[in-house]
C-alpha positions in Angstrom: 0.0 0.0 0.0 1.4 3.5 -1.1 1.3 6.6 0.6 -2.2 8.6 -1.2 -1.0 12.2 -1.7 -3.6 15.4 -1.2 -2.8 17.3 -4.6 -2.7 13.3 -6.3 -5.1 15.1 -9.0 -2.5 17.7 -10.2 0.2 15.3 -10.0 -1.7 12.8 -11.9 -2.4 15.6 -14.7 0.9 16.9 -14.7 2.5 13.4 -15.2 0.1 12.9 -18.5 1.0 15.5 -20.0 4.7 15.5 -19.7 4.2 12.3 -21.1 2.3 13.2 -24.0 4.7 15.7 -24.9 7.6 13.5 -24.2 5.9 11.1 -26.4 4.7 13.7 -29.0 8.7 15.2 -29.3 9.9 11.1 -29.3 7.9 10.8 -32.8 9.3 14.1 -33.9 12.8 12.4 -33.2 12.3 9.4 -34.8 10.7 10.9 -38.4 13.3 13.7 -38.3 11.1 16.3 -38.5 13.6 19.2 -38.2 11.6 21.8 -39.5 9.0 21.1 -36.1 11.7 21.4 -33.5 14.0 23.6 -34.8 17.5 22.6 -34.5 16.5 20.5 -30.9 16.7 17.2 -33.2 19.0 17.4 -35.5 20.8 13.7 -35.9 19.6 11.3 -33.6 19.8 7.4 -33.2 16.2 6.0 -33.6 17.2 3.9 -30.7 17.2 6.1 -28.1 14.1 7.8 -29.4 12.1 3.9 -28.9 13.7 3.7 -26.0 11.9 7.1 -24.7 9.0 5.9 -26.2 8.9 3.5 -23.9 9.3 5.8 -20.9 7.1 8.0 -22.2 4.3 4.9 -22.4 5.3 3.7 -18.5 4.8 7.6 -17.3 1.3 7.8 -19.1 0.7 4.5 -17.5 2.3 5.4 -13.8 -0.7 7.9 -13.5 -3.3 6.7 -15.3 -3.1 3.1 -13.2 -0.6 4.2 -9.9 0.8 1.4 -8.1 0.0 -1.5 -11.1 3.1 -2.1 -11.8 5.1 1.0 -11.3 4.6 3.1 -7.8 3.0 6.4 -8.4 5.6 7.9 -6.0 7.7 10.9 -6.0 11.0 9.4 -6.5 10.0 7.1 -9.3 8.3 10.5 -11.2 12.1 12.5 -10.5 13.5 9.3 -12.3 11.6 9.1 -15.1 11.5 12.7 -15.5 15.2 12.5 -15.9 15.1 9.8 -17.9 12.7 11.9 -20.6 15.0 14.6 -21.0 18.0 11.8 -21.1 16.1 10.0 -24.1 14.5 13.3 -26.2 11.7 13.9 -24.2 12.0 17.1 -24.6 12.5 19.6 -21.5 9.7 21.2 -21.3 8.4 17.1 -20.4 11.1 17.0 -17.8 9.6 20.0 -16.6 6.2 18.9 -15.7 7.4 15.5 -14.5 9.6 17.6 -11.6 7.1 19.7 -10.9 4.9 16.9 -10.2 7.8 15.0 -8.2 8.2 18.3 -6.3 4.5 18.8 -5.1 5.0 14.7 -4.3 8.2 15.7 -2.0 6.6 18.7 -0.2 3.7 16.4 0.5 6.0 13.9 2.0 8.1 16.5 4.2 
């Protein structure tokens, strides 16, 4: 049993959409569309964008079902959000997923 946070609702929002965005600037990596983000892309190795597609999927998941498999904690949403902007997320993403690990953390304290 996890710990339920008061401001779980913002959280929960926040978490979707850094992961629709990380998700959304993922696809833009892998079909190299430069002329969408700029000069943000440039090369990159479809690897690393399926691999952040991935992550992206699990942080969508994380808040739509918390605690099935992955805990809907603060810690694990600092890691992904990390992870995003590691694998072309996108930092405006990364963004949202620490500010929703931050509300976590100040809930916690």
């Amino acid at each position: 049993m996890t710990k339920k946070y008061k401001n779980e609702g913002l959280m929960k929002f926040l978490t979707i959409i850094g992961g629709l965005v990380a998700l959304a600037s993922q696809i833009f990596a892998i079909f190299d569309f430069q002329w969408i983000l700029g000069r943000y892309v440039g090369y990159y190795d479809p690897v690393y964008a399926i691999i952040g597609i991935i992550i992206s999927v699990i942080t969508i998941y994380t808040a739509i079902n918390p605690d099935n498999p992955f805990p809907f904690h603060w810690l694990f949403l600092f890691v992904l959000g990390v992870l995003i902007i590691i694998f072309a997320g996108g930092v405006i993403a990364c963004a949202l997923l620490i500010i929703a690990a931050l509300i976590g953390l100040i809930e916690a304290l």
